[in-house]
C-alpha positions in Angstrom: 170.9 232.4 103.9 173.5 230.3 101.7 173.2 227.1 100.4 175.9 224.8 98.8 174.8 222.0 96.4 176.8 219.9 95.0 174.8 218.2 91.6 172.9 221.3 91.2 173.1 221.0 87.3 170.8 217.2 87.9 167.5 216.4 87.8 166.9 216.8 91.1 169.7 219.5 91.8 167.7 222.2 89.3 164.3 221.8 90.9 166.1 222.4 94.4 167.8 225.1 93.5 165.3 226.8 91.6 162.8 226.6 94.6 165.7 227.7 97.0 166.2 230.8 94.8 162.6 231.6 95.1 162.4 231.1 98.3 165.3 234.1 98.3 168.5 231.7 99.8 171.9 232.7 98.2 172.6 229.7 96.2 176.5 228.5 95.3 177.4 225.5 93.7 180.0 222.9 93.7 180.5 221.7 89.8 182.9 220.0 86.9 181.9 222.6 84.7 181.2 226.1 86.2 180.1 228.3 82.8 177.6 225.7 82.3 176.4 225.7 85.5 175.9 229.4 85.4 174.2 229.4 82.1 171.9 226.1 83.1 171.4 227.9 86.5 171.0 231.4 86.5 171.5 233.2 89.7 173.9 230.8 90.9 177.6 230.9 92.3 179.2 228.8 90.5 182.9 227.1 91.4 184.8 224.2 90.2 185.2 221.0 91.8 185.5 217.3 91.1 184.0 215.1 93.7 186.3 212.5 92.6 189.5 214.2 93.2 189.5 216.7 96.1 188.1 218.8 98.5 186.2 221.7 98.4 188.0 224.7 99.0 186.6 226.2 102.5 186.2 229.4 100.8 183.0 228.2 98.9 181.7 226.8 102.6 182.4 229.6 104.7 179.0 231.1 105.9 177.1 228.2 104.5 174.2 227.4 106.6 173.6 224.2 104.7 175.5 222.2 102.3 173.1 219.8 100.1 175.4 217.1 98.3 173.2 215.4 95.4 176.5 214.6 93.5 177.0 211.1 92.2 180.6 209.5 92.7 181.8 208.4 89.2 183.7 205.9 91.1 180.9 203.6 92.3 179.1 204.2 89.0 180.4 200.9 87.1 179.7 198.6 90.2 176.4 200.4 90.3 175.7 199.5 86.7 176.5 195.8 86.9 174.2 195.1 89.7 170.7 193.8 88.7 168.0 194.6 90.4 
């Protein structure tokens, strides 16, 4: 089965895809930085893509049984940041 993450290179993105990998799922993700995705995740498809400026192509998604998105927005960062808790 494939799986799309999206944040796979973050704390909780490694873990998840690790586990998914041993569980035998085809893993591709959605990153800035591809090569270091690849090197951080081995295993992995790796393509570019910047959540904050465009879609993902449909190529990546086709045949994806599940898509996973654990990628932060660098748009709402900032206002995130301000905010006390």
């Amino acid at each position: 089965m494939k799986v799309v993450i999206t944040g796979a290179t973050g704390f909780v993105g490694k873990v998840l895809t690790k586990k998914l990998q041993e569980r035998g799922y085809d893993v591709s993700v959605l990153t800035r930085n591809p090569t270091a995705a690849v090197n951080i995740l081995p295993g992995v498809e790796a393509y570019a893509w910047d959540s904050n400026s465009e879609l993902p192509s449909t190529n990546v998604l086709e045949g994806a049984e599940a898509i996973i998105n654990l990628a932060r927005s660098e748009e709402h960062t900032s206002e995130l940041q301000s905010r006390q808790y």
